[in-house]
GUTORKOL-725703 format. One line per 8 residues: their letters; for each residue x, y, z of N, C-alpha, C, O. Coordinates in steps of 0.001 Angstrom, whole numbers, plus 500000, padded with zeros to 6 digits. Example, Ala and Ser with C-alpha at 12.3 -4.5 7.8 and 13.67 -1.06 7.14 Angstrom:
// GUTORKOL-725703
as	513190 494310 507800 512300 495500 507800 513200 496700 507800 514236 496681 508465  512850 497750 507080 513670 498940 507140 512900 500030 507870 513409 501138 508039
//
This chain:
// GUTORKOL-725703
xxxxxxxx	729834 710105 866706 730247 710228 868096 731508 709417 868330 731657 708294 867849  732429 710040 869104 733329 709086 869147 733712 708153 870512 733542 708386 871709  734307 706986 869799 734153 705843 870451 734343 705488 872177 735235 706262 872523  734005 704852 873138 734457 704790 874313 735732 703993 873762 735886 703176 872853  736956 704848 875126 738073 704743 874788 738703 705340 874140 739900 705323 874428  738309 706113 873030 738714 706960 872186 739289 708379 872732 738354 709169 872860  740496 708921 873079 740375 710059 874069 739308 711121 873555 738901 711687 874570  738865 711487 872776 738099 712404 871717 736847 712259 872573 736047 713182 872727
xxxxxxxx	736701 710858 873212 734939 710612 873562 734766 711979 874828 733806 712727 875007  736219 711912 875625 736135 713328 877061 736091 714673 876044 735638 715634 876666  736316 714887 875144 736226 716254 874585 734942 717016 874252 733941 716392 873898  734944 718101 874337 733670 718913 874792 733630 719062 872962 734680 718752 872399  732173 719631 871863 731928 719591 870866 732824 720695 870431 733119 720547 869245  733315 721656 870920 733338 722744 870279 735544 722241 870378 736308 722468 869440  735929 721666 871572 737133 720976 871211 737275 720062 869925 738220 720285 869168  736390 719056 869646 736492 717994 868564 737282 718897 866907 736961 719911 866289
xxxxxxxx	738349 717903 866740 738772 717835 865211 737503 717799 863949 736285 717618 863946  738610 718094 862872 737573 718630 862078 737131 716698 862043 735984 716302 862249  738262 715800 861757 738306 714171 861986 736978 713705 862350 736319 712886 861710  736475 714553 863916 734986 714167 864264 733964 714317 863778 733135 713509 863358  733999 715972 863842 732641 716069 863630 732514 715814 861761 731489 715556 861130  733355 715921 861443 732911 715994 859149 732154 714732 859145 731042 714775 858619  732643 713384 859741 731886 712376 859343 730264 712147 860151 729168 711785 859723  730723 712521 861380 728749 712709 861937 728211 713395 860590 727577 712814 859709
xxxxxxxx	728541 714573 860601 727568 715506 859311 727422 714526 858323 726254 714197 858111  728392 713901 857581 728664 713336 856230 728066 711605 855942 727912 710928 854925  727851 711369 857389 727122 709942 857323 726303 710179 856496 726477 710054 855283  725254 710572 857067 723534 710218 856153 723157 711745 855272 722811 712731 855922  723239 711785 854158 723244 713077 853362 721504 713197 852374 720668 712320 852156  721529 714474 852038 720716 714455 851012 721583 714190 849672 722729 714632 849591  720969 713422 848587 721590 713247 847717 720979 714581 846313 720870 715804 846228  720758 713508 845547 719957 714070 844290 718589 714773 844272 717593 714071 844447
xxxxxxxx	718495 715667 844139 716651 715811 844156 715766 714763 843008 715787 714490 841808  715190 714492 843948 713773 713131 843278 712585 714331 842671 711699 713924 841920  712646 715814 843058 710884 716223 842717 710952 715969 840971 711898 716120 840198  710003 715670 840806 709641 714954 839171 709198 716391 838764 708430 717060 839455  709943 716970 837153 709195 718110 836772 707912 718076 836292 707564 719066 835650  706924 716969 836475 705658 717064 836599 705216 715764 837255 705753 714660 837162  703878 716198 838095 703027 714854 838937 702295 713998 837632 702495 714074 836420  701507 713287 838312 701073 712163 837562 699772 713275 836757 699544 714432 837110
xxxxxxxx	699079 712540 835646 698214 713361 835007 698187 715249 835223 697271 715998 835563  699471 715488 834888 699777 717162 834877 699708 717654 836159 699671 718877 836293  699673 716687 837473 699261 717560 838414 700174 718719 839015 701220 718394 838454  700463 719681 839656 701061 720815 839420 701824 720667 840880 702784 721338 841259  701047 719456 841707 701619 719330 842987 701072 718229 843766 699869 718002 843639  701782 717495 844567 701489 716206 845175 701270 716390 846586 702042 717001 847325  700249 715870 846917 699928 715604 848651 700073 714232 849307 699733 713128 848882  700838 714687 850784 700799 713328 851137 700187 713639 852716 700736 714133 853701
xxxxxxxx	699085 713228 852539 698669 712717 854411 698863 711805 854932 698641 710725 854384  699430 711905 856397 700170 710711 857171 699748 710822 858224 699699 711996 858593  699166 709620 859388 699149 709913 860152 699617 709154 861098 698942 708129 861005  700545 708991 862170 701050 708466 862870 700191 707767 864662 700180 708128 865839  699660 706743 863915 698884 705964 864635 699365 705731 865967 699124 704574 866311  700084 706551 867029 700843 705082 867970 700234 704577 869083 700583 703628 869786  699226 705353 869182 698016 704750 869780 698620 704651 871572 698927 705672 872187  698704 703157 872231 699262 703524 873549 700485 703110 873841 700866 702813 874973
xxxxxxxx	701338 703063 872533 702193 702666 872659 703353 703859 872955 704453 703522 873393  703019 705347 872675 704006 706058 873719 704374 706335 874377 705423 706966 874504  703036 705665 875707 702905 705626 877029 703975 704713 877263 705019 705022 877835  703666 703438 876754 703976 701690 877165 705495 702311 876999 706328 702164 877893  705777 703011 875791 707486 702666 875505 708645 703759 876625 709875 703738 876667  707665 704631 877419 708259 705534 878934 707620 704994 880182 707759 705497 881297  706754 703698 879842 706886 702910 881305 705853 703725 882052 705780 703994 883251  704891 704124 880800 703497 704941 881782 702358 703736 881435 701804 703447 880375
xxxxxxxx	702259 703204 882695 701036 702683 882546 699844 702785 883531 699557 701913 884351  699151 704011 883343 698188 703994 884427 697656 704359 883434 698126 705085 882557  695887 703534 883542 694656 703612 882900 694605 704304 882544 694742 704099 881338  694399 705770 882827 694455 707561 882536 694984 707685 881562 694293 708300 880750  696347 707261 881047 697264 707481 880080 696598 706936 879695 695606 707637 879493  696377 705509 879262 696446 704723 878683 695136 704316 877333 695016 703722 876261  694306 705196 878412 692846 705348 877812 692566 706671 876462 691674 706988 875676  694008 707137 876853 694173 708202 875448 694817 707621 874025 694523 707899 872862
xxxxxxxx	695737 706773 874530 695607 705502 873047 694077 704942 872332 693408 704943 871299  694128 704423 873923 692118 703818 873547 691420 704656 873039 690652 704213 872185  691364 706133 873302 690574 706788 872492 691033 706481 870632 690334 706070 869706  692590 706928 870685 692783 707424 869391 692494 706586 868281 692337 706927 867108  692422 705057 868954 691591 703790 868206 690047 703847 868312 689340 703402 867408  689674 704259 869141 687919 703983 869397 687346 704989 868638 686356 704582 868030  687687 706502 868399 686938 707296 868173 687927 707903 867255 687695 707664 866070  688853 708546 867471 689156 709389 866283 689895 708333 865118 689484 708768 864042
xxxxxxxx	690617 707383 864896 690861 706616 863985 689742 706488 862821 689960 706622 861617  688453 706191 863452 687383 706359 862679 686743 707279 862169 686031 707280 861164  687089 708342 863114 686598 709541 862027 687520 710336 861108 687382 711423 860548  688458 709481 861135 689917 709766 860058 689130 709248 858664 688883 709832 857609  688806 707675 859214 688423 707139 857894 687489 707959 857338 687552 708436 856204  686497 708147 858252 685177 708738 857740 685190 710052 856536 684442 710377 855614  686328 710520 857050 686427 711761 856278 687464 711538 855281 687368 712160 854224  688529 710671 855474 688956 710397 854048 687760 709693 852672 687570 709974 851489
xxxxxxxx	687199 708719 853607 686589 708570 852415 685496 709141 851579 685100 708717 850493  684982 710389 852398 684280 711471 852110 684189 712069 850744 683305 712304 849920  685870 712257 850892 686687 712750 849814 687152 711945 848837 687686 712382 847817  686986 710777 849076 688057 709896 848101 689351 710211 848341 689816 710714 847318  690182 710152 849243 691475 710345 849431 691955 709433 850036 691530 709013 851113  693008 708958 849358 693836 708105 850387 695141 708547 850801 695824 709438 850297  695555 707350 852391 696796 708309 852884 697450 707053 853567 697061 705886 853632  698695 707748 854108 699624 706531 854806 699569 706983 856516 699536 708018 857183
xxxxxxxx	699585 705462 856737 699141 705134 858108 700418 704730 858766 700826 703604 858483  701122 705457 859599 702593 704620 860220 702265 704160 861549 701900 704860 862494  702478 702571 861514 701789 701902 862920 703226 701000 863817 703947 700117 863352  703255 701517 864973 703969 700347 865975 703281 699399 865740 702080 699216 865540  704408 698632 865793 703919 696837 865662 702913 696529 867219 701755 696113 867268  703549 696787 868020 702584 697025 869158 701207 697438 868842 700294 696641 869060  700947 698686 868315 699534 699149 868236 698808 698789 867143 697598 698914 866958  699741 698279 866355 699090 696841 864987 698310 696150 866195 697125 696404 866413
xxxxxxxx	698912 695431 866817 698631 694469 867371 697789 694564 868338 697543 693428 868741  697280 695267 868855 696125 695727 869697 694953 695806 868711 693878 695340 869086  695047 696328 867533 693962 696733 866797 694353 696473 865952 694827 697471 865409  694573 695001 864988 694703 694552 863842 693553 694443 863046 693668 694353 861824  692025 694437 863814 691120 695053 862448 691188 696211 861879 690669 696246 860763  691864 697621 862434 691785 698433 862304 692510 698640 860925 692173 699149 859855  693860 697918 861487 694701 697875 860205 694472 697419 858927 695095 697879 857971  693284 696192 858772 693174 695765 857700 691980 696397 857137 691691 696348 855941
xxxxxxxx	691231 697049 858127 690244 698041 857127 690501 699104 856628 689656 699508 855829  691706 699977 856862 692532 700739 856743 693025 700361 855213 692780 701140 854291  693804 699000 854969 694414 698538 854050 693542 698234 852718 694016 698181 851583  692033 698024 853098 690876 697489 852576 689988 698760 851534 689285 698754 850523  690588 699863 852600 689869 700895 851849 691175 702215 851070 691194 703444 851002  691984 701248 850671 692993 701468 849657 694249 702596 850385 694993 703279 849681  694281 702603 852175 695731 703643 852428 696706 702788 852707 696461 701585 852802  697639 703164 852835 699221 702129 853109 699267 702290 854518 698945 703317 855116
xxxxxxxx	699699 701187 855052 700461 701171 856340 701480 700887 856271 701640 699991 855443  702379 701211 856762 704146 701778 857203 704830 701546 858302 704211 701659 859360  706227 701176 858345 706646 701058 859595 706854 702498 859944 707290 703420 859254  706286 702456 861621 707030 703178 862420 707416 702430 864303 707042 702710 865441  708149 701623 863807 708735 701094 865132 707751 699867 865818 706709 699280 865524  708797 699864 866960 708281 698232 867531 706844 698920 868549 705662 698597 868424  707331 699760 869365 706916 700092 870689 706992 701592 870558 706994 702295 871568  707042 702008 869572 707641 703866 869352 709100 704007 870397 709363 704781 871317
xxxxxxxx	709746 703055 869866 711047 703227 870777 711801 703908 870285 711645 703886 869064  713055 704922 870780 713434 705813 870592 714761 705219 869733 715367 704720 870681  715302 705046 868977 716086 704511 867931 717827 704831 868412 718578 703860 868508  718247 705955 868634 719292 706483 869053 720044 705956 869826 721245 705718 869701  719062 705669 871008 719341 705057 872697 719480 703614 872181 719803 702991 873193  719406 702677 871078 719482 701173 871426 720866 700730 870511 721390 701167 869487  721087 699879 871239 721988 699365 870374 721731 698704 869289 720808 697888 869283  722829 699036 867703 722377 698457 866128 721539 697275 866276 720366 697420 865931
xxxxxxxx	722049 695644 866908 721481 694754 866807 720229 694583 867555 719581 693547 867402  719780 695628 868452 718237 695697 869300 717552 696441 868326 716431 696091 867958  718295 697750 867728 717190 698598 866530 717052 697676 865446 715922 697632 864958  718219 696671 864779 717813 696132 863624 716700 694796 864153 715732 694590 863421  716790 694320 864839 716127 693180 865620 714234 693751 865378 713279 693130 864912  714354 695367 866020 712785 695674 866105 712476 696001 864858 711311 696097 864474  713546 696210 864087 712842 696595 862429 712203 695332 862097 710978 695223 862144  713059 694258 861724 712280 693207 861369 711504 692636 862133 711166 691565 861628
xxxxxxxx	711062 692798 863068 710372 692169 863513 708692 692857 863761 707703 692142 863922  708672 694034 863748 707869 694893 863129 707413 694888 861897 706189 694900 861776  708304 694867 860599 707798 694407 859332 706796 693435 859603 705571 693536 859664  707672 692344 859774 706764 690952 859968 705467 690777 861283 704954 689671 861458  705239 691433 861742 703898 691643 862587 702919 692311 861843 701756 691934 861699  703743 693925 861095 702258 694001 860103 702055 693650 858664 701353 694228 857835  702749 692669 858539 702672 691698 857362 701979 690897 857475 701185 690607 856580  702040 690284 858581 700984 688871 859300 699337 689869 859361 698231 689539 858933
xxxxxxxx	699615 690687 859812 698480 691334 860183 697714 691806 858977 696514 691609 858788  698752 692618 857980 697791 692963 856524 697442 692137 855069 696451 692014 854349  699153 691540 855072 699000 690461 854249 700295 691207 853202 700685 690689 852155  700852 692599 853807 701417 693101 852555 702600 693610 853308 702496 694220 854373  703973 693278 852587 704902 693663 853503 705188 695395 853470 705169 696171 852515  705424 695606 854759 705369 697314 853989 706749 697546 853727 707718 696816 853935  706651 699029 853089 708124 699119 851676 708548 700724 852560 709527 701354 852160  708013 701066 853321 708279 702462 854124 708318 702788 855354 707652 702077 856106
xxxxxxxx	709024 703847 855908 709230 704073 857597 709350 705437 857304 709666 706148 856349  708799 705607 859066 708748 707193 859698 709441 706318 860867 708757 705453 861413  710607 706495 861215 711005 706332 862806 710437 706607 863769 709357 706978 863311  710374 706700 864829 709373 707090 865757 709467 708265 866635 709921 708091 867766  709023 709678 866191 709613 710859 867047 710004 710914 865721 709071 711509 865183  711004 710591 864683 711779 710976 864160 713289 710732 864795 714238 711410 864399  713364 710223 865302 714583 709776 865766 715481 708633 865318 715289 707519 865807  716184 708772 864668 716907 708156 863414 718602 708184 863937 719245 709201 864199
xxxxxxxx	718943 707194 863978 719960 706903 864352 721468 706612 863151 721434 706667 861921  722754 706289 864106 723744 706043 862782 723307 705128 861967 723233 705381 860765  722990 704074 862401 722483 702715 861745 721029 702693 861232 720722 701676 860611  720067 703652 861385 718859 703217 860708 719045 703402 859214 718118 702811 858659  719866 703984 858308 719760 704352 856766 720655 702337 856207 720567 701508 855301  721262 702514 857272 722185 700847 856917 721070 699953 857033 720883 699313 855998  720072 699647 858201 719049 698690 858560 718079 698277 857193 717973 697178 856647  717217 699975 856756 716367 700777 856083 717054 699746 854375 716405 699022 853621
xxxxxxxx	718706 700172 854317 718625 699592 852845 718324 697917 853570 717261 697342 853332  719373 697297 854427 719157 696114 854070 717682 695166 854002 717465 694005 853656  716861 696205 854479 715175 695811 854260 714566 695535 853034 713675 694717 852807  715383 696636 851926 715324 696725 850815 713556 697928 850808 712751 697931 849877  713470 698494 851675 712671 699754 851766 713099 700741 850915 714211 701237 850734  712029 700938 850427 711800 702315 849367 711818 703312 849765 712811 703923 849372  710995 704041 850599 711892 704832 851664 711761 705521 852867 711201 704791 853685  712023 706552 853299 711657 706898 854319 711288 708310 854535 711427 709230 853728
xxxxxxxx	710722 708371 855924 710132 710053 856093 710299 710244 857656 709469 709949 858515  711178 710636 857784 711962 710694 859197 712921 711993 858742 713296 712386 859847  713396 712686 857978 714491 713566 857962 714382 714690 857348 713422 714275 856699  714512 715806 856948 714367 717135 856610 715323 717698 856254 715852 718476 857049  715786 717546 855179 717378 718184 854551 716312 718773 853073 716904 719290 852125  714890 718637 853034 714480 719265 851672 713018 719525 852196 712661 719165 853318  712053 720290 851145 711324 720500 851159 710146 719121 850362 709003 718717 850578  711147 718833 849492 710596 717925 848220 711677 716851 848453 712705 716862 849129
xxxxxxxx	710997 715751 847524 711637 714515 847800 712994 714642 847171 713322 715405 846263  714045 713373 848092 715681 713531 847718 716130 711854 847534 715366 710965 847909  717031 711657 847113 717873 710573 847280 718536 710798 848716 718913 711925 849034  718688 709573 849684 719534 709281 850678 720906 708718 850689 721139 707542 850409  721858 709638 851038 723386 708958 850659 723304 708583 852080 722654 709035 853023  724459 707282 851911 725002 706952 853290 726758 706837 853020 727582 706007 852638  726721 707673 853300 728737 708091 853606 728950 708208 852333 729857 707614 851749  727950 709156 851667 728880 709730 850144 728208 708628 849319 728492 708819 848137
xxxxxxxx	727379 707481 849485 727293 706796 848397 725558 706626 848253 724959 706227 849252  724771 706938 846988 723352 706824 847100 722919 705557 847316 723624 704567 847124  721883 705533 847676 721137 704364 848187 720071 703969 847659 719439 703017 848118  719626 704783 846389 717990 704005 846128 716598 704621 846936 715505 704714 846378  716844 704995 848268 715955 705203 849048 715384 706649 849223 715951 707581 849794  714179 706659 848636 713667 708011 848741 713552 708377 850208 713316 707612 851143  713798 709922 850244 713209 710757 851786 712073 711359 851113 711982 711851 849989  711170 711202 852108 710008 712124 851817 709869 712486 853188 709527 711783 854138
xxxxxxxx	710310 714164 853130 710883 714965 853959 709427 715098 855230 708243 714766 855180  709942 715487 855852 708934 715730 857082 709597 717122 857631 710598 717690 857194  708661 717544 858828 708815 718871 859406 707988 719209 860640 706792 718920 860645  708469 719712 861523 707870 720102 862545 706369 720782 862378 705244 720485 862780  706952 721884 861551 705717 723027 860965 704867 722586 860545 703793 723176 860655  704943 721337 859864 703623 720434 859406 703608 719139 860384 703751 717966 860039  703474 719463 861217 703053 718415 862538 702103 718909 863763 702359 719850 864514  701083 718169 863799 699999 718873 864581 700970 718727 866037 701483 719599 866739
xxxxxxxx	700969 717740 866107 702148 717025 867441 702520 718920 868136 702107 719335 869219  702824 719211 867777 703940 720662 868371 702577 721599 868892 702448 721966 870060  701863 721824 868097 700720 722455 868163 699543 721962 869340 698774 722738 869906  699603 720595 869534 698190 720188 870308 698794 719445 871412 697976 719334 872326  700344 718684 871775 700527 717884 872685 700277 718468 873888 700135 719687 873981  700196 717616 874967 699887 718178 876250 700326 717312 877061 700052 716145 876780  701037 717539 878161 701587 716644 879069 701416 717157 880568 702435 717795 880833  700581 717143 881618 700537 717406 882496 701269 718049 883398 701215 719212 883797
xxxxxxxx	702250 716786 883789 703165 716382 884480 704404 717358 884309 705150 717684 885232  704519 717797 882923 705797 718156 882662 705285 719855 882145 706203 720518 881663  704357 720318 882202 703472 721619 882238 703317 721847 880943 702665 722878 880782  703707 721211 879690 703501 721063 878671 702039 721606 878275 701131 720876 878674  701637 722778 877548 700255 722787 877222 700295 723029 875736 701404 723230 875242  699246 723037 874967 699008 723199 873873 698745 725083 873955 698270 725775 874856  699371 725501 872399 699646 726816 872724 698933 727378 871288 698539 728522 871515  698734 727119 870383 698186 727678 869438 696951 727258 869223 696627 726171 869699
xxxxxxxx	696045 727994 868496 694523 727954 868235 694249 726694 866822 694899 726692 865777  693352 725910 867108 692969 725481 865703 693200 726001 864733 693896 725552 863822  692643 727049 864774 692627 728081 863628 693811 728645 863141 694058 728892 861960  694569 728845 864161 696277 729787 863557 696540 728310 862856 696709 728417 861641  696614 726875 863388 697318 725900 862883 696283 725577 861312 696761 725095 860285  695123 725900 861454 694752 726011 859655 695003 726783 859077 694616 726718 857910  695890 728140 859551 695974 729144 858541 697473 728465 857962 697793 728447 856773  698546 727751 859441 700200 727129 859074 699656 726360 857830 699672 726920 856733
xxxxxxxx	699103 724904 857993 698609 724076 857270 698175 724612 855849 698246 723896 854851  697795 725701 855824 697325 726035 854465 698390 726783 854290 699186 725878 854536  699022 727626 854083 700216 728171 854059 701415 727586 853424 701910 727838 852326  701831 726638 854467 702312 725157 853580 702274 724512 852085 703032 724427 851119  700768 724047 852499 700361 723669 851049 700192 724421 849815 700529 724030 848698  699655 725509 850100 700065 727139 849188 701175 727267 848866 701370 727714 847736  701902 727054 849402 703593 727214 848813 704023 726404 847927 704655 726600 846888  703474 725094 848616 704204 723891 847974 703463 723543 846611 703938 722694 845857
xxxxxxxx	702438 724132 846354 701469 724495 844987 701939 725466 844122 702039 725303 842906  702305 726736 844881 703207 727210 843703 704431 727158 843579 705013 728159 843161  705078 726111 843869 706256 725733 843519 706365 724471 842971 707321 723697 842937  705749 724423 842740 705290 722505 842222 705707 721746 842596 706285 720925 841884  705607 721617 844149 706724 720438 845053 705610 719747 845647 704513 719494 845150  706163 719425 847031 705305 718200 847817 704761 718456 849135 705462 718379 850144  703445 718779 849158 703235 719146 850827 702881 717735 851146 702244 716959 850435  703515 717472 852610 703514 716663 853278 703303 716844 854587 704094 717536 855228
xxxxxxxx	701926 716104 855345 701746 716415 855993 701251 715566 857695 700166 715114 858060  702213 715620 858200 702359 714427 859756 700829 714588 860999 700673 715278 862007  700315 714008 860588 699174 714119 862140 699127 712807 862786 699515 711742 862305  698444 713077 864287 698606 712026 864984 696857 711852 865553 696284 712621 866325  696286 710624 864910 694750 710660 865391 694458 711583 867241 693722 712530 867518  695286 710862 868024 695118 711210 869211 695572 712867 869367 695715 713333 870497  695736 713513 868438 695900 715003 868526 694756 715281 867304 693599 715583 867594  695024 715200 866498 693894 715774 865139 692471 715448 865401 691707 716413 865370
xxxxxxxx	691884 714110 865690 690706 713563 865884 689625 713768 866829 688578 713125 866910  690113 714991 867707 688970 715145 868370 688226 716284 867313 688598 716720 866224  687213 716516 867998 685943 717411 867817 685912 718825 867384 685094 719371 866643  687405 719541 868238 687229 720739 867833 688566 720810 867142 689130 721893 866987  689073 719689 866730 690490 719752 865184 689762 719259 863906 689847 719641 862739  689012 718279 864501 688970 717439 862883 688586 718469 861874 689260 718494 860844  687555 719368 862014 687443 720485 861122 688754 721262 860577 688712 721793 859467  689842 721314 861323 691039 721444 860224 691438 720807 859331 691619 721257 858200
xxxxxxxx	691596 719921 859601 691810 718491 858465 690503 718871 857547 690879 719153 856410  689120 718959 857695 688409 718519 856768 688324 720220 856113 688090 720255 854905  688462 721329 856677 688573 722546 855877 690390 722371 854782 690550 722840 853655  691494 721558 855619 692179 721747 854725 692133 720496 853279 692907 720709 852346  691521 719686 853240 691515 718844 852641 690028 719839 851371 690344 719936 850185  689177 720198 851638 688878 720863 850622 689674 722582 850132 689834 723116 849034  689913 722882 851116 691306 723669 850269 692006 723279 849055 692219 723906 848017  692379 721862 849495 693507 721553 848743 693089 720813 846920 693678 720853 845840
xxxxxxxx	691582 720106 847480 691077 719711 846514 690479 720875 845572 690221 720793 844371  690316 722038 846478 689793 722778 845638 690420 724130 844695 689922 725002 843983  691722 723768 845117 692892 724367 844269 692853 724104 843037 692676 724838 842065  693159 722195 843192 693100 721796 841527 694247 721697 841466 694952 722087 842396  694828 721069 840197 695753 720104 839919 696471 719574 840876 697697 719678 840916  695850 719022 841643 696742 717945 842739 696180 716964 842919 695012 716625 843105  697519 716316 842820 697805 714750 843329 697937 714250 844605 698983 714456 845220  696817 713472 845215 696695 713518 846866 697128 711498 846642 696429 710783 845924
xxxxxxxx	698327 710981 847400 698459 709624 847051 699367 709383 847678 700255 710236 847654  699624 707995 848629 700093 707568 849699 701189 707733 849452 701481 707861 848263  702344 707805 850569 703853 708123 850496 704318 706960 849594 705219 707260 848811  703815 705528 849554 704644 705072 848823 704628 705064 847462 705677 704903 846839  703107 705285 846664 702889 706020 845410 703704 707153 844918 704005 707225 843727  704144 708213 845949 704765 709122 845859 706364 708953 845681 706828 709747 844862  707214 708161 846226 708033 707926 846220 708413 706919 845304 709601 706727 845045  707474 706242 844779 707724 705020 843436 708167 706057 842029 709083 706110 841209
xxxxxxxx	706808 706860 842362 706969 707705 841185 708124 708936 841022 708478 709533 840006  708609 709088 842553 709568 710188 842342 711100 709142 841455 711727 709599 840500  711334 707979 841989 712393 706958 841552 712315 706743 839764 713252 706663 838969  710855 706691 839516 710869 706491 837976 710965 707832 837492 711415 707636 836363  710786 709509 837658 710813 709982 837238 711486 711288 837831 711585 712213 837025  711920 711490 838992 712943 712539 839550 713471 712787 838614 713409 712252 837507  714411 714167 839200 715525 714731 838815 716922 714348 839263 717354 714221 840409  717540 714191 838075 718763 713848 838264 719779 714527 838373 720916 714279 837971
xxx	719104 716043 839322 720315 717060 839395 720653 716718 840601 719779 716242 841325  721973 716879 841086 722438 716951 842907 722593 718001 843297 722933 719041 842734  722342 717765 844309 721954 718639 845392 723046 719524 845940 722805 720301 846864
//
């Protein structure tokens, strides 16, 4: 974007030099492809379940605080968080947990039984604040300071981020290295995991891509106020969900897949999750293992073709 003061900043997008817009595009790139030509013990394809905890902190971070709202965080800790666990460990599966430091902090047992029964927790933001809108030294300020809340809280510093929304700013890939984070899952330039350039130069930092299509979020949100309703059936969203992972099986890549307890965890979803999770187990050769397992192993053994 260009600068205040800059005459370029009054120019409408479709006026801007090529000067402007090449470097927006060219900041934050896909680099190299990371997919490894095989998973760990032959597996033919890797799963990653994620679920994005933020509990009431998406209310708190738009300045909604009436009980009503607020009690839909409280649920997504009281009741469906637990029947997340319940059914991962059903299966023996483990998965990554991306928590506001905020909703760490409301429910820091949660987190360490979480951690206890072998899934990762991850940054995703202070307050689920929107990354774009703050200025570098307020976004780099809530990174660390988020690390270090669920560090205190688990005992383990975490090595990964989902931004919050997905909303990823000029400065989060600059913040992200100087953390020395492994990597992230905020961006969609692949299907399968990539190297992250920042202005032409790689970084070390795996993407492990994300997507709308694999986000219950689109499928189940509901917002009153703003007439927002949920529009598709459980069922059409287990046929997307499997679909997905079907693909990404015969192509020997990476389904990855974003839920949010307070959408997945009630009563008449969780049966998607637990019909797609024996789907997937019952395919065969797959590797179901937390984003940061996934991304260790894409670094030791990717492809070193570019993209």
């Amino acid at each position: 974007m260009a600068e205040k003061g800059n005459p370029e900043a009054e120019l409408e997008p479709w006026q801007w030099p090529e000067t402007t817009w090449r470097p927006m595009v060219e900041h934050v790139r896909a680099g190299r492809s990371l997919k490894p030509r095989q998973w760990p013990n032959g597996a033919r394809c890797a799963v990653a379940l994620s679920f994005d905890s933020d509990h009431e902190t998406s209310a708190l971070r738009d300045r909604e605080t009436s009980p009503g709202r607020l009690s839909q965080g409280e649920y997504s800790s009281r009741v469906a968080v637990p029947r997340i666990r319940a059914l991962l460990d059903r299966h023996d599966v483990r998965a990554s947990f991306f928590v506001p430091a905020v909703a760490a902090l409301l429910y820091p047992d949660e987190q360490r039984a979480l951690v206890a029964e072998g899934h990762e927790i991850a940054l995703h933001g202070w307050i689920h604040e929107r990354n774009s809108l703050l200025p570098a030294a307020d976004e780099r300020a809530l990174f660390l300071n988020a690390a270090d809340a669920l560090e205190k809280i688990t005992k383990i510093r975490p090595r990964g981020i989902r931004t919050p929304s997905w909303d990823f700013s000029a400065e989060t890939l600059s913040i992200c290295r100087e953390m020395g984070l492994v990597y992230d899952s905020s961006l969609m330039a692949d299907d399968d995991p990539y190297e992250l350039l920042l202005d032409g130069h790689p970084t070390g930092i795996v993407e492990l891509p994300v997507e709308w299509i694999r986000d219950d979020a689109v499928y189940f949100n509901m917002n009153r106020f703003s007439g927002l309703r949920p529009y598709t059936p459980p069922s059409a969203v287990f046929e997307i969900f499997r679909a997905e992972f079907d693909g990404a099986w015969e192509e020997g890549g990476l389904f990855l897949l974003t839920m949010h307890p307070n959408y997945i965890g009630h009563r008449s979803r969780m049966p998607i999750l637990a019909r797609l999770i024996e789907h997937i187990l019952g395919k065969g050769d797959v590797w179901v293992a937390t984003h940061l397992q996934i991304a260790e192993y894409c670094l030791r053994t990717g492809s070193s073709d570019t993209v």
